[in-house]
N, CA, C and O atoms as a MOPAC input file, in Angstrom:
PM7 MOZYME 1SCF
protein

 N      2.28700 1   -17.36100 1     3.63100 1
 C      3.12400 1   -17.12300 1     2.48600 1
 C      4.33700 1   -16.29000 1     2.92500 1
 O      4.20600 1   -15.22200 1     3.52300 1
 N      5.72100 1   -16.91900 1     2.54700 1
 C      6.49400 1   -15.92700 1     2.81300 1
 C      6.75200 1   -14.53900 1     1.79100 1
 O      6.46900 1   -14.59900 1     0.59500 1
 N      7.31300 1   -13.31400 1     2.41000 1
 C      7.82500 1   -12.46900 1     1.73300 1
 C      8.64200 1   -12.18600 1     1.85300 1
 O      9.27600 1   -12.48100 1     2.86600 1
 N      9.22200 1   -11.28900 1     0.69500 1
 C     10.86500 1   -10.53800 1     1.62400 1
 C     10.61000 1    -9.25900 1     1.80000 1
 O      9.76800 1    -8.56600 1     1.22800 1
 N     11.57800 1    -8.89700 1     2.83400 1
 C     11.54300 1    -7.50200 1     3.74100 1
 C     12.50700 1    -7.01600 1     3.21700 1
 O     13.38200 1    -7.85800 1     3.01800 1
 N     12.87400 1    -5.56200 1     2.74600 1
 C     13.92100 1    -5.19700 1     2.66200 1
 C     14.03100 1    -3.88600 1     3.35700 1
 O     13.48900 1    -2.84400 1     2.98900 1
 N     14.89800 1    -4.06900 1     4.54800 1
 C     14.78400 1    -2.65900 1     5.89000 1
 C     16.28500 1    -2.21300 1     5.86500 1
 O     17.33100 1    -2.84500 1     6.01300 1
 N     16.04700 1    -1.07000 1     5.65500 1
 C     17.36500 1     0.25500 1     5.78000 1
 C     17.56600 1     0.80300 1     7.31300 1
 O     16.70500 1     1.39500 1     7.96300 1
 N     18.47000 1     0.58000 1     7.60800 1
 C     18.66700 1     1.27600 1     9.16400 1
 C     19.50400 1     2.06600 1     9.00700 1
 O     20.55600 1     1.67700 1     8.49800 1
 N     19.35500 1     3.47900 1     9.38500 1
 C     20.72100 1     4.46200 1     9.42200 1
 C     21.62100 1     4.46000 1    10.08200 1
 O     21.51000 1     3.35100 1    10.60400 1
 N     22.51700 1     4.90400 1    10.49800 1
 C     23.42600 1     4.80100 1    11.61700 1
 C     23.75300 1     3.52500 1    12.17400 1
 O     24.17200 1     3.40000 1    13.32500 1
 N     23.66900 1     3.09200 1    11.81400 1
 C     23.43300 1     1.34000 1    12.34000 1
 C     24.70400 1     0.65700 1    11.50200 1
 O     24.82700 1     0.91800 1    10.30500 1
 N     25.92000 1    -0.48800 1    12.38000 1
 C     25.89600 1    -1.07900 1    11.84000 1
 C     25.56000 1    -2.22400 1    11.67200 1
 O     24.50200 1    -2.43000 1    12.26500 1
 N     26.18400 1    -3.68800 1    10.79800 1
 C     25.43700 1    -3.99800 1    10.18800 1
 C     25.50100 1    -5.31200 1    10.80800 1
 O     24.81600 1    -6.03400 1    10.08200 1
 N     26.08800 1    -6.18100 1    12.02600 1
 C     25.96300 1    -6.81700 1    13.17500 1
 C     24.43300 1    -6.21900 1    14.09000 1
 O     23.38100 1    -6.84200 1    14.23300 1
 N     24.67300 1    -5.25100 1    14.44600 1
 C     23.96800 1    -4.31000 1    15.22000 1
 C     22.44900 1    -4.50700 1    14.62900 1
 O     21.57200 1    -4.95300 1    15.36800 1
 N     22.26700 1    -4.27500 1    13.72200 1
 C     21.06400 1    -4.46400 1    12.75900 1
 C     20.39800 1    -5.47600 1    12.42100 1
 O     19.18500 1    -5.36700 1    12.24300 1
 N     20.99500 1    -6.57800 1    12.27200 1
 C     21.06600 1    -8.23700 1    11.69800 1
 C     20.16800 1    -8.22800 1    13.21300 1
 O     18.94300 1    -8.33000 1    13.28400 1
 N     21.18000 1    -8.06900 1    14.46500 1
 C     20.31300 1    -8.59800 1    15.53300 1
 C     18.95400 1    -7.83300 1    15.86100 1
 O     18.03700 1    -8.34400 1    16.50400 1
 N     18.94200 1    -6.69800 1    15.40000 1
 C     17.89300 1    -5.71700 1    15.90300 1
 C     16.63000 1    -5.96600 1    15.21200 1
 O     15.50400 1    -5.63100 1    15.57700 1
 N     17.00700 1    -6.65300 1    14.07800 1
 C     15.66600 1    -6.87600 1    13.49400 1
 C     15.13600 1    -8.26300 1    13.59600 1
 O     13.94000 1    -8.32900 1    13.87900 1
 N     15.75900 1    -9.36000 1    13.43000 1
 C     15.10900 1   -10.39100 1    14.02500 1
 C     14.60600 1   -10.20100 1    15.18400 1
 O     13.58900 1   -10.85800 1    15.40500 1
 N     14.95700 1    -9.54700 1    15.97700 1
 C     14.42200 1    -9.41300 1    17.36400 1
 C     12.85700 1    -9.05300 1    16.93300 1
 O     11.85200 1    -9.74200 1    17.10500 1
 N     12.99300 1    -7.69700 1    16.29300 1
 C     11.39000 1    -6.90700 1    16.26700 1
 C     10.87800 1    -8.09000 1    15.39700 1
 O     10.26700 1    -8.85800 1    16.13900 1
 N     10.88700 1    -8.48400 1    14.26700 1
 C     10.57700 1    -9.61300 1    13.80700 1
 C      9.60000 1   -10.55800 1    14.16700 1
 O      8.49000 1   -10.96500 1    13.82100 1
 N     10.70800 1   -10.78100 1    15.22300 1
 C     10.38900 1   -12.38800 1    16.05800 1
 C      9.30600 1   -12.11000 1    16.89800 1
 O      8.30600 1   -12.78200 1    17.15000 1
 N      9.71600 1   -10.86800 1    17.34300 1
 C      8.58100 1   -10.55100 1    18.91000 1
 C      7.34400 1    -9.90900 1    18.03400 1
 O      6.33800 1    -9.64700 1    18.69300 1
 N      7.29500 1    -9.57500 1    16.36900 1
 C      5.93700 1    -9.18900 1    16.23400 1
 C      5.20100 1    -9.78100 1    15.28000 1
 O      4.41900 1    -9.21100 1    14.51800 1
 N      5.48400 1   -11.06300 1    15.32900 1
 C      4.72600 1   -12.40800 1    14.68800 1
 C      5.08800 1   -12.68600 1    13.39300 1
 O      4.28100 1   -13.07500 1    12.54800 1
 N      6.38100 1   -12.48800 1    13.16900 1
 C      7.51700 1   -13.45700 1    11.93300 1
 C      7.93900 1   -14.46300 1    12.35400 1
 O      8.23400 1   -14.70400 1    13.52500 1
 N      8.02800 1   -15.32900 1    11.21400 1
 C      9.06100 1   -16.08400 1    11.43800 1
 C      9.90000 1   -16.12300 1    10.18100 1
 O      9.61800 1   -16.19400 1     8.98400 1
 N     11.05500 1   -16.05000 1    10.87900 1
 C     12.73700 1   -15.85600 1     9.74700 1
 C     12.99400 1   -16.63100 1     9.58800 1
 O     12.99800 1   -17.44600 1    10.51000 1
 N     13.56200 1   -17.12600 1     7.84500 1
 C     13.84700 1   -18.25000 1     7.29500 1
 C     15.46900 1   -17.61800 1     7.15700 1
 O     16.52700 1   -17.73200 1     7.77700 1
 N     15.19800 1   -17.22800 1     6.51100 1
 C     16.70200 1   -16.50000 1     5.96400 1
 C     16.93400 1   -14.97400 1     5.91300 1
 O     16.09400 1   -14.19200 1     5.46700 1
 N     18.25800 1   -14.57400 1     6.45200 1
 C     18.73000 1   -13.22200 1     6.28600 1
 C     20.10100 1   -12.65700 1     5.92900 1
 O     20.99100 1   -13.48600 1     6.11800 1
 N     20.54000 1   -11.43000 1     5.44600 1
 C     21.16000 1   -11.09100 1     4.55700 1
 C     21.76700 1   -10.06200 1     5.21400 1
 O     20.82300 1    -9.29500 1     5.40500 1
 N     22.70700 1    -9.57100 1     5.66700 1
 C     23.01300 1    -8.42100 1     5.80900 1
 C     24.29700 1    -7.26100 1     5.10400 1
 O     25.50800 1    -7.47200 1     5.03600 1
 N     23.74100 1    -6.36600 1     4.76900 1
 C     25.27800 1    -5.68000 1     4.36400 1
 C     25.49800 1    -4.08800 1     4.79500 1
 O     24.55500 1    -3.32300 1     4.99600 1
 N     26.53400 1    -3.81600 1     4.87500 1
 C     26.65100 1    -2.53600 1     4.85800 1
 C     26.90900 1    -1.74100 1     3.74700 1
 O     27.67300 1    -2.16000 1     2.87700 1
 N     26.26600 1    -0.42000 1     3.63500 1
 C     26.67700 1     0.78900 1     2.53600 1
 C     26.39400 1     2.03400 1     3.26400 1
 O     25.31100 1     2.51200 1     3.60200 1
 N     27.83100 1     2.54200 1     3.46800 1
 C     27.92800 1     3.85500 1     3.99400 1
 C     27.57300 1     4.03900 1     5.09700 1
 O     28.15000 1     3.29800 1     5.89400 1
 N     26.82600 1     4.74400 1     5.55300 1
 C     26.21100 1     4.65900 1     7.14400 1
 C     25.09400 1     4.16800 1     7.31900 1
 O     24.30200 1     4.58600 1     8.16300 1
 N     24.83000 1     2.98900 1     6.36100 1
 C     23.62000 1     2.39800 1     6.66700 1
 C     23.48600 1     0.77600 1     6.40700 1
 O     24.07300 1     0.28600 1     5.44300 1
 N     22.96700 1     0.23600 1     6.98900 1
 C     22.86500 1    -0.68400 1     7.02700 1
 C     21.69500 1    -1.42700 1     6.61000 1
 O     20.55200 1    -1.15900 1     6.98100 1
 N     22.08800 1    -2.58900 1     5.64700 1
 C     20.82700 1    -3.34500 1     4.53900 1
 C     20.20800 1    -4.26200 1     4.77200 1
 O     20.31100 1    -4.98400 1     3.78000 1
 N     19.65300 1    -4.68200 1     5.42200 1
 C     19.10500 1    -6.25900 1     5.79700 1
 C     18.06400 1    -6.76100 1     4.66400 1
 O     16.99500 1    -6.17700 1     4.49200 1
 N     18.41600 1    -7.77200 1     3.98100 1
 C     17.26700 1    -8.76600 1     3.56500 1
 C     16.66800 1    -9.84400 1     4.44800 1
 O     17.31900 1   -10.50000 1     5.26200 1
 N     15.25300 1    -9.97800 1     4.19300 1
 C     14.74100 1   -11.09200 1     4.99700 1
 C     13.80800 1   -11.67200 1     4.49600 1
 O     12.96800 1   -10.97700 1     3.92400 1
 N     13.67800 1   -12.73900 1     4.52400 1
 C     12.62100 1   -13.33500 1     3.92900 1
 C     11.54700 1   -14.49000 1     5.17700 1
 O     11.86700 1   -15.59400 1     5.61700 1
 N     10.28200 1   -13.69600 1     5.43900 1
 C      9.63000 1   -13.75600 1     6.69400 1
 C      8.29100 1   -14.48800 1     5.97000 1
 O      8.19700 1   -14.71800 1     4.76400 1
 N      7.24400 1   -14.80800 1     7.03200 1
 C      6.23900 1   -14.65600 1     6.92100 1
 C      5.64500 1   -14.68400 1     8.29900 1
 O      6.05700 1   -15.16400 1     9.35500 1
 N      4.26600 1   -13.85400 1     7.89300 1
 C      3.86200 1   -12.95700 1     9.17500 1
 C      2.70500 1   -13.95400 1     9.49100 1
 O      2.15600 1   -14.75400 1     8.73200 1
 N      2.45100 1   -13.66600 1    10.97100 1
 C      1.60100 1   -15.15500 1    11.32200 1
 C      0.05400 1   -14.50800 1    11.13600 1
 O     -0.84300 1   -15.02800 1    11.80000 1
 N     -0.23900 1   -13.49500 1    10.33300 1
 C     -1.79400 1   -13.04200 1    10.16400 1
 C     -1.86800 1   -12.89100 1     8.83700 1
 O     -2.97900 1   -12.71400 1     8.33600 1
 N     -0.57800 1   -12.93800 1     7.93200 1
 C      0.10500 1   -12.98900 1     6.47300 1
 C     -0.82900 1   -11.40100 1     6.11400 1
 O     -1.51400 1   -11.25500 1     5.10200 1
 N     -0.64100 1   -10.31400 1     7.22300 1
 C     -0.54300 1    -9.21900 1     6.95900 1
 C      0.35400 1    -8.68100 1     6.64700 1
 O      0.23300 1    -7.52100 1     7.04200 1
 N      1.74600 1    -8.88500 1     5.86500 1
 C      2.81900 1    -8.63200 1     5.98800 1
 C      3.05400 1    -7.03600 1     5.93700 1
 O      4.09400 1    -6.67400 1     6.48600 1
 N      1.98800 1    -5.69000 1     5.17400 1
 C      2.41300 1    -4.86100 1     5.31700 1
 C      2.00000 1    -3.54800 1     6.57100 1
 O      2.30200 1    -2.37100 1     6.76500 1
 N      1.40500 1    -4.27600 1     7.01500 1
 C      0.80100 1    -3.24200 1     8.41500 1
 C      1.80300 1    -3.78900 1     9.48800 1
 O      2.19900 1    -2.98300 1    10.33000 1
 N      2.28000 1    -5.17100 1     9.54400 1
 C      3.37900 1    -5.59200 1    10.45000 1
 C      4.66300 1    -5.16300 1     9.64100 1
 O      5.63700 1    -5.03500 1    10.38200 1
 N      4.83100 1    -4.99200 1     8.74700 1
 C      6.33100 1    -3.86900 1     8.21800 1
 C      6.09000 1    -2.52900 1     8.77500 1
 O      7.13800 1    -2.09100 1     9.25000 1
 N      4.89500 1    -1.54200 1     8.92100 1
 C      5.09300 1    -0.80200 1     9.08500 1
 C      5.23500 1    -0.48600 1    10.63100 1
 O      5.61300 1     0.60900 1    11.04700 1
 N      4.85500 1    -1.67700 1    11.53000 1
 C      4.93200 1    -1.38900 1    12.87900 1
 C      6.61700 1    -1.59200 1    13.34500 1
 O      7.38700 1    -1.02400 1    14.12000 1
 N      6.67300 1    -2.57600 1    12.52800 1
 C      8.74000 1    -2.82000 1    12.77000 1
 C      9.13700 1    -1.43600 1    12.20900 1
 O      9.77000 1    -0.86300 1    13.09600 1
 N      9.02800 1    -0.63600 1    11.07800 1
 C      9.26500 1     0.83600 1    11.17300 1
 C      9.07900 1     1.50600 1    12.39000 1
 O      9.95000 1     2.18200 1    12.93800 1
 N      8.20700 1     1.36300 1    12.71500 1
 C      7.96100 1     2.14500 1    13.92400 1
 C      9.51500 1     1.64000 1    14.93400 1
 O     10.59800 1     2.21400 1    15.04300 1
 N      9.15400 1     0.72300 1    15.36400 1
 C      9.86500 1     0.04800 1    16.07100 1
 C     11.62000 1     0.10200 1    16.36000 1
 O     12.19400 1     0.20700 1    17.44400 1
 N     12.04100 1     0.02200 1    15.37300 1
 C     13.29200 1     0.30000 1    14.67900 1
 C     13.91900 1     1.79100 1    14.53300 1
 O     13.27400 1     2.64100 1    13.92000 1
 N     15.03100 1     2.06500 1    15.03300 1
 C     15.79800 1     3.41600 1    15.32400 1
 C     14.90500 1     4.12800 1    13.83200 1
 O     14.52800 1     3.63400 1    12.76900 1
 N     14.82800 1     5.59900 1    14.47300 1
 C     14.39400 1     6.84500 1    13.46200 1
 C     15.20600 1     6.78200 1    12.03300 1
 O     16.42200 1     6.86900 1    11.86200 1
 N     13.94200 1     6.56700 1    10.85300 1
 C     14.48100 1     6.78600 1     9.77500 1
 C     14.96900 1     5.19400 1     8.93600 1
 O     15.58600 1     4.84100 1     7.93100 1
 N     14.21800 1     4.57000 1    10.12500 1
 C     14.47100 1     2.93400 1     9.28700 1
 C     13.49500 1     2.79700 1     7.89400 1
 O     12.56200 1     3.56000 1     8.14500 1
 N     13.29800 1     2.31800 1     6.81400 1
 C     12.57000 1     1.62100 1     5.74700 1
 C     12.56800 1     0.89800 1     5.83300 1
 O     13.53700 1     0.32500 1     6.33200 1
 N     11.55800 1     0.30100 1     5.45400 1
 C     10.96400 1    -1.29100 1     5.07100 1
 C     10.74000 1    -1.07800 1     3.73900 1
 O     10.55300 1     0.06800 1     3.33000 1
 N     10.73000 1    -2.24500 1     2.83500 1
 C      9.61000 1    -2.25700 1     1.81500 1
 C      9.33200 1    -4.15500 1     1.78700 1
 O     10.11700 1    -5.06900 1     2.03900 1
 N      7.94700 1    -4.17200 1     1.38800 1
 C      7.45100 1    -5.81400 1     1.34100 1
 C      7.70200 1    -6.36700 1    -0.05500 1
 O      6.84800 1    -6.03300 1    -0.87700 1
 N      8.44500 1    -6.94900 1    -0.39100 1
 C      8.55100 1    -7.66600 1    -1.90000 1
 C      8.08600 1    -6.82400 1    -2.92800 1
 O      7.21600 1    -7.16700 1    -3.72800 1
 N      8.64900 1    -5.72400 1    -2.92400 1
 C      8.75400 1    -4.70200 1    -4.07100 1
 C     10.07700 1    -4.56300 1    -5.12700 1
 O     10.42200 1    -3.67700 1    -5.90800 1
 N     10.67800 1    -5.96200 1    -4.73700 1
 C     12.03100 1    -5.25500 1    -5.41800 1
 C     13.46400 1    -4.68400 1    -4.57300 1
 O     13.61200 1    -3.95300 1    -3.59400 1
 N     14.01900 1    -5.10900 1    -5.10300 1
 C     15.63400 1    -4.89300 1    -4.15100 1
 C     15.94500 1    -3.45900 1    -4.09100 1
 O     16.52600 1    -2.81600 1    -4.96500 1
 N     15.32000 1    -2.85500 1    -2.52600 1
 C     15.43600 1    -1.14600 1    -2.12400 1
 C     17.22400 1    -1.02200 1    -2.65800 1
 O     17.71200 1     0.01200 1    -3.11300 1
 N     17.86900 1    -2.13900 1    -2.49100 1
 C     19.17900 1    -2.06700 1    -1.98600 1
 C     20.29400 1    -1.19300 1    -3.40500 1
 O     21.31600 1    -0.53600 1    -3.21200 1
 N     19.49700 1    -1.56600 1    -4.99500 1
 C     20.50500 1    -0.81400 1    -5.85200 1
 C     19.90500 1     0.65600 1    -6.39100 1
 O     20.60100 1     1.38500 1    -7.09800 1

């Protein structure tokens, strides 16, 4: 089942980010249909809409937290972190 991801990167922009997260993504058993990126302020917004190949989607969000520069968020289909 897919979900959507919605991950905050700080300092980041928003090229920089787009690639940084498909990467962790890809290498930790997603696969990306579609993604979104924008910037606000010094941070950078990515939407994604994934599904995880154990359709654990929130223990593999929290390892891409890990993963992802200090101070990144995730949230799993809770609603648009973004307004």
């Amino acid at each position: 089942m897919y979900k959507t991801l919605y991950i905050d990167i700080p300092g980041t922009n928003s090229h920089t980010a787009h690639r940084q997260v498909i990467g962790a993504l890809t290498h930790y058993g997603f696969r990306v249909t579609r993604v979104s990126t924008k910037q606000s302020r010094n941070v950078a917004q990515v939407k994604v809409l994934a599904r995880h190949c154990a359709d654990d989607h929130e223990q593999a969000a929290k390892l891409i937290a890990r993963v992802l520069p200090m101070g990144t968020r995730v949230g799993v289909g809770v609603g648009n972190l973004f307004q």
